[in-house]
C-alpha positions in Angstrom: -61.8 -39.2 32.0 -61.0 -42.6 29.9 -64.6 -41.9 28.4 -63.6 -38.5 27.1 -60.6 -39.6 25.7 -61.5 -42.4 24.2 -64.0 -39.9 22.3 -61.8 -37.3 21.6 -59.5 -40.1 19.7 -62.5 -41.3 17.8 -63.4 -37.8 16.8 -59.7 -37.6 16.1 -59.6 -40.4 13.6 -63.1 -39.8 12.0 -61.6 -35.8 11.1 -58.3 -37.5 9.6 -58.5 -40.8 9.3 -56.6 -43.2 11.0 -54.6 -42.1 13.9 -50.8 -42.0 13.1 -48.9 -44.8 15.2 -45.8 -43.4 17.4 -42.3 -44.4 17.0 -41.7 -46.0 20.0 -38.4 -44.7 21.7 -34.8 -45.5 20.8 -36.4 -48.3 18.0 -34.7 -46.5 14.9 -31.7 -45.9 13.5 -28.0 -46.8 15.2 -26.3 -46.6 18.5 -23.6 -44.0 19.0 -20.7 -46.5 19.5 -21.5 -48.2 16.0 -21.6 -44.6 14.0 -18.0 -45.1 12.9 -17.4 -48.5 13.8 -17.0 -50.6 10.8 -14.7 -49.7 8.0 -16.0 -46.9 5.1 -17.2 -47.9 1.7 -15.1 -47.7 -1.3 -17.0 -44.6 -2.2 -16.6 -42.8 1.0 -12.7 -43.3 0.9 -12.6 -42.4 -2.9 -14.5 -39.1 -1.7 -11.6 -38.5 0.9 -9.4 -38.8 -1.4 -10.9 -36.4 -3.5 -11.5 -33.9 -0.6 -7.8 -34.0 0.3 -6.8 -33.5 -3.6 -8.6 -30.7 -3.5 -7.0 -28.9 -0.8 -9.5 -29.6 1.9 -9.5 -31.9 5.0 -11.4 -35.2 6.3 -11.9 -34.5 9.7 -14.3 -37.7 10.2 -16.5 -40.6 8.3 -19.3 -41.7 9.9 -23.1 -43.1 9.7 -25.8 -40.6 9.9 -27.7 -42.0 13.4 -31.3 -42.6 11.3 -30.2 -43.8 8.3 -27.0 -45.5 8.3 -25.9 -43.4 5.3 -22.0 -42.6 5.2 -21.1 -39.6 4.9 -17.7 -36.9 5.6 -17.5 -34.2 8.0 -14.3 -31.8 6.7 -12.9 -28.7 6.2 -13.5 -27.2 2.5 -11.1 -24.3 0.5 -14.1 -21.9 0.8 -13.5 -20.6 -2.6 -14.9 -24.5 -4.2 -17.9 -24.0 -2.2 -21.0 -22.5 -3.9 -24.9 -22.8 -3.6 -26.2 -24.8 -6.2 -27.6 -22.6 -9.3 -31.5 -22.9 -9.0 -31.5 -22.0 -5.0 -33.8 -18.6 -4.4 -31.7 -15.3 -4.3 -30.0 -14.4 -1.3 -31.2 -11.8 1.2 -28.4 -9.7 2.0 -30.6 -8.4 5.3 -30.3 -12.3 6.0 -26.6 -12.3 5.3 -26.0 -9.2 7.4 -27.8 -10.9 10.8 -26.0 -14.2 10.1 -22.9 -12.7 9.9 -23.2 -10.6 12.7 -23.9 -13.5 15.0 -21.2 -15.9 13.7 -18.7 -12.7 14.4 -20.3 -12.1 17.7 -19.4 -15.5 19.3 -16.5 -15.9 17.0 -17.6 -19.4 15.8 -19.0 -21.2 13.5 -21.1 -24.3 14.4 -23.1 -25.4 11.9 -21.5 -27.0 8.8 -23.4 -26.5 5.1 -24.3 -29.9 3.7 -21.6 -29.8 0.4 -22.2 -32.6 -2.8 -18.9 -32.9 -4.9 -19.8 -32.0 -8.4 -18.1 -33.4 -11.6 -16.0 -29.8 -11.7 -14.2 -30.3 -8.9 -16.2 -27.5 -6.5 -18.8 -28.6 -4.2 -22.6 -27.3 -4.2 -24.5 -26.8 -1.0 -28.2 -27.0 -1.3 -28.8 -25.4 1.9 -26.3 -23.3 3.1 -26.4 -20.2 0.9 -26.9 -17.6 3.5 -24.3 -19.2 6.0 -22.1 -19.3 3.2 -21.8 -15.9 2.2 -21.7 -14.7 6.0 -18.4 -16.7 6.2 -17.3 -14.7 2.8 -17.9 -11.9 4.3 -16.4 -12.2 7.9 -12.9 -13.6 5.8 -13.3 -17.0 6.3 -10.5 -19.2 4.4 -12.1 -22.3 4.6 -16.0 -23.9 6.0 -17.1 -27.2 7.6 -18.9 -28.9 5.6 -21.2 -32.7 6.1 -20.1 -34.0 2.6 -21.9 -36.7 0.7 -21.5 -39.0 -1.9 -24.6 -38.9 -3.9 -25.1 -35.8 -6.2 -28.9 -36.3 -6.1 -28.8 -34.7 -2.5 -27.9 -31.4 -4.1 -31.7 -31.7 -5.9 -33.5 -32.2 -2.6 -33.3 -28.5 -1.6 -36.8 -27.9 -0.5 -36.5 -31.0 1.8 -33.2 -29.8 3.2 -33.4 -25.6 3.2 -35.2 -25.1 6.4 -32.3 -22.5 7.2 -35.0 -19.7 6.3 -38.7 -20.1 5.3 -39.8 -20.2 1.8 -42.4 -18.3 0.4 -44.4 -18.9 -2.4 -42.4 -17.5 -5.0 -39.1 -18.7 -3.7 -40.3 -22.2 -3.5 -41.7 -22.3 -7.5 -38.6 -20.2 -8.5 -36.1 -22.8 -6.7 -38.3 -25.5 -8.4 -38.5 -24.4 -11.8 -34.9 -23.5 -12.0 -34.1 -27.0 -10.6 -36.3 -28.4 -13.6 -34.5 -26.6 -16.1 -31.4 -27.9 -14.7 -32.2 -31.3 -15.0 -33.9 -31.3 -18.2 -30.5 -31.0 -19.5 -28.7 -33.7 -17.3 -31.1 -36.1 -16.5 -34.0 -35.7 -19.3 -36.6 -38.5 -17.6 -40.1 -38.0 -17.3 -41.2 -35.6 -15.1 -43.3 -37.5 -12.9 -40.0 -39.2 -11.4 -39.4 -36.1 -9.8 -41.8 -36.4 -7.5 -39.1 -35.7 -4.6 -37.2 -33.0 -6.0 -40.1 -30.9 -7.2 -42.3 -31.2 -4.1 -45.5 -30.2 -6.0 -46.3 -29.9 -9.9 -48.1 -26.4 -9.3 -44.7 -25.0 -8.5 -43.3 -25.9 -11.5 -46.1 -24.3 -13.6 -46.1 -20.9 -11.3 -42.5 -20.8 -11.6 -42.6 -20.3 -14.8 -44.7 -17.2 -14.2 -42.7 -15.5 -11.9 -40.1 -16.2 -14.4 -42.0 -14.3 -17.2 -43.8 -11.8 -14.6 -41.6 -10.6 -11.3 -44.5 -9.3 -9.6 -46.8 -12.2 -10.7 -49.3 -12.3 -7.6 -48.7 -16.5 -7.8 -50.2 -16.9 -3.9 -53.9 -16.0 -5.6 -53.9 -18.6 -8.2 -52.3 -21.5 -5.9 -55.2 -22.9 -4.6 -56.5 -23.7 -8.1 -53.2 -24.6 -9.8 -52.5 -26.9 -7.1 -55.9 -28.7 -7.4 -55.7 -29.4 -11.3 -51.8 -30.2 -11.9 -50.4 -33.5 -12.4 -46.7 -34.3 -12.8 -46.3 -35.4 -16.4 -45.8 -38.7 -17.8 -43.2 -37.0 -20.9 -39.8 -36.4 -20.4 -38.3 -33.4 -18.9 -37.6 -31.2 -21.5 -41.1 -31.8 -22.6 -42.5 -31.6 -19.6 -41.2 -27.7 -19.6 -42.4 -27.2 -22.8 -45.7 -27.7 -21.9 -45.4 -26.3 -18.6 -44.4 -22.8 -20.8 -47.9 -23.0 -22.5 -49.8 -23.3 -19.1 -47.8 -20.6 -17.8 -48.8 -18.5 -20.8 -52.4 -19.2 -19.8 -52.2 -18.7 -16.5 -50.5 -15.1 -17.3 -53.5 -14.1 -19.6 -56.2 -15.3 -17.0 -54.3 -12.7 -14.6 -54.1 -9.6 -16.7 -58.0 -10.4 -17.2 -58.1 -10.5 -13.6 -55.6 -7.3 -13.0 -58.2 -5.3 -15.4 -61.5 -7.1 -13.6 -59.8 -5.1 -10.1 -58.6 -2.4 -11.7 -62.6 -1.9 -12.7 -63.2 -2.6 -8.7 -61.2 -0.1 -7.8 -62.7 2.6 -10.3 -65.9 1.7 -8.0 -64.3 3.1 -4.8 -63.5 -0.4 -3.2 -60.5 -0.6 -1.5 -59.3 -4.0 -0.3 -55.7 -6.1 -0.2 -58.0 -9.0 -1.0 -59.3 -7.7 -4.5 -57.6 -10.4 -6.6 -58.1 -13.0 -4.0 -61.8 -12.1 -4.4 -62.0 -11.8 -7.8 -60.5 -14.7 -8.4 -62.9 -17.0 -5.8 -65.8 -15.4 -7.8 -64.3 -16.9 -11.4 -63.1 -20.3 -10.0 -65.3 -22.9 -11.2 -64.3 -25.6 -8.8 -64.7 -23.3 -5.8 -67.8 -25.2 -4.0 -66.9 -28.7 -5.7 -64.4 -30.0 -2.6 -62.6 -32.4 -3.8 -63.8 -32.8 -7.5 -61.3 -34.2 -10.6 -60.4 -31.4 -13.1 -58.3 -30.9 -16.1 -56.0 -27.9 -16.0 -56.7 -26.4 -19.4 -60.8 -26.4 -18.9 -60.3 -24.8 -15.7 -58.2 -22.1 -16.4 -60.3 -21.4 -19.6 -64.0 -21.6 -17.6 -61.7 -18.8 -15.5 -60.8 -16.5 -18.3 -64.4 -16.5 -20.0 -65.9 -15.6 -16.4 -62.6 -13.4 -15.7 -63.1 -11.2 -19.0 -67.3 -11.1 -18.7 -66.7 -10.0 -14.5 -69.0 -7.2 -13.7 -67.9 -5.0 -11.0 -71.3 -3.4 -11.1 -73.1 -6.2 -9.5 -70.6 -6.8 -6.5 -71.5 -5.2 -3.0 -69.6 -3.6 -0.6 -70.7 -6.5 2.4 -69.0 -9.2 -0.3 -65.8 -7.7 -0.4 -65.9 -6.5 3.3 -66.2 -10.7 3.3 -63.4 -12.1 1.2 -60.5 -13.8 2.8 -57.2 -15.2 1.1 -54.1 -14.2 0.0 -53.3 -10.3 -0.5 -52.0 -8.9 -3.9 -48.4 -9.5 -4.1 
């Protein structure tokens, strides 16, 4: 038995490299007792102060356990709450199930995290849904984990886990986030690293902007392969984003009119535009090859407009995998 796992943990670290160390129990962080056992910063008082201005309630101050971070638990006027402006738009479906379970058990037990903005109301970058379920069961007022740096507000993908993302949520909550900041905090876009999660989203954002129904999970692979976060500043940053999203937008109506000529053929698939575009990607069998964004998506559009649906057999498309049409 020791032989056979001392191979399976070599096989382990030869797939992925070397094996990830565990955390060994109870070595992080703080102990219970010393959560609230020191006296709050200056900025944590002047943020229950604030709090209590504002017609809301401090109910504690504490240390987040991993961290040591200070932060507020307290009651907020629900009418200062809102979800932050670039969050993905709400599903009332969502909404409707949420509220129907709060009302069920007749309480609410888990607080929105809330940043103070400069406008006296507080943002909540992940507590949209739970937010309007309280509207619309009456609540007055919502508990709320308060904290005093605004930057938490822009972490939204690390912090929404309350329902999945897709796709076109996640470059939509991205690219609305970008635009945001380009007018408060215009520095280059690579610093954003955090906030935006991946550069691809920011470029595919911008086409679901431009294009509702933009089928964005076909064109991901590739995207995400050949951007960069830029070195320019924000503003830009989007401005060049804007001119890759154009591109990207003519490579798919080449690719729209390249399945629309499949289709003419008889073939019937969900996987058509996954399939066409495989067949145009130039970087499909070069695994882990360098490659600028503007070649690749121009190699795509030459092959895309020159696609012959003549030459493709029934067994390939009876073959291809990927993401359906959107």
């Amino acid at each position: 038995m020791a032989k056979k796992t001392e191979t399976t943990n070599r096989a382990a670290t030869k797939r992925g490299g070397r094996r990830k160390e565990e955390v060994p129990p109870k070595s992080r962080g703080l102990p219970a007792g010393r959560l609230a056992s020191t006296k709050p910063p200056t900025a944590i008082r002047t943020l229950a102060q604030q709090i209590e201005q504002d017609g809301g309630s401090v109910l504690a101050a504490y240390r987040d356990p991993l961290g040591g971070n200070w932060q507020l638990l307290a009651g907020l006027p629900i009418d200062l709450v809102e979800a932050t402006p670039f969050q993905r738009d709400i599903s009332d479906a969502h909404v409707k199930r949420l509220a129907g379970a709060i009302d069920k058990l007749d309480r609410y037990l888990d607080p929105v995290i809330a940043v103070r903005t400069d406008s006296k109301t507080y943002w909540t970058p992940n507590g949209h849904h739970r937010l309007a379920a309280a509207r619309r069961l009456g609540a007055r007022s919502i508990v709320a984990l308060v904290v005093p740096e605004q930057e938490v507000a822009y972490r939204i993908l690390v912090l929404n886990t309350e329902k999945a993302h897709n796709l076109r949520e996640r470059a939509l909550e991205v690219v609305r986030m970008a635009q945001g900041l380009a007018e408060l905090d215009p520095r280059p876009e690579r610093e954003f690293g955090i906030e935006f999660e991946e550069p691809a989203l920011l470029t595919l954002g911008l086409c679901y902007q431009e294009r509702g129904r933009f089928a964005g999970g076909a064109y991901h692979p590739v995207v995400k392969r050949v951007d960069r976060f830029l070195a320019s500043q924000l503003p830009r940053a989007l401005e060049t984003r804007r001119e890759r999203a154009g591109k990207l937008l003519g490579l798919d109506e080449a690719v729209n009119q390249a399945v629309t000529d499949l289709k003419s053929r008889g073939f019937k698939s969900p996987y058509l535009k996954a399939f066409v575009v495989a067949r145009i990607n130039p970087l499909r069998f070069k695994r882990g090859a360098k490659a600028d964004f503007d070649q690749t998506i121009d190699k795509m559009l030459k092959a895309a407009v020159r696609f012959d649906a003549e030459k493709v057999k029934t067994d390939q498309i009876a073959g291809a995998g990927g993401p359906p049409e959107e």
